[in-house]
C-alpha positions, 0 to 999 in steps of 0.5 A: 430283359437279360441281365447285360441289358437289366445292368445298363439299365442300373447303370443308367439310372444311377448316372442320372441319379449321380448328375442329379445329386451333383446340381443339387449339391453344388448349390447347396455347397455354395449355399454353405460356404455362403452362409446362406444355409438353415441348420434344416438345410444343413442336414438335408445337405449331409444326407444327400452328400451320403447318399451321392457318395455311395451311389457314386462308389456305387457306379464306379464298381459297375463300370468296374465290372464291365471292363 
């Protein structure tokens, strides 16, 4: 595998990794505005919204690059 071909791969992954984290997050959101949200939830809900924006930065400098 070449390096153009290892970064689409990355890209990729981190895409479905982005979709992924984006489903969970809406229904934790709607969760939160709900009220319907533990306190155990509500840190799991903090760090996947960290982790969702620094992956998406994340991409956005991939596709970035590749213009």
């Amino acid at each position: 595998m070449d390096l153009e071909e290892q970064g689409q791969f990355e890209e990729k992954e981190a895409e479905e990794k982005v979709s992924y984290l984006r489903k969970r997050l809406l229904t934790l959101e709607w969760d939160k505005e709900n009220n319907q949200l533990n306190s155990g939830m509500l840190k799991q809900y903090e760090e996947l919204k960290k982790e969702f924006n620094i992956l998406n930065e994340k991409l956005k400098t991939m596709k970035a690059q590749e213009e």
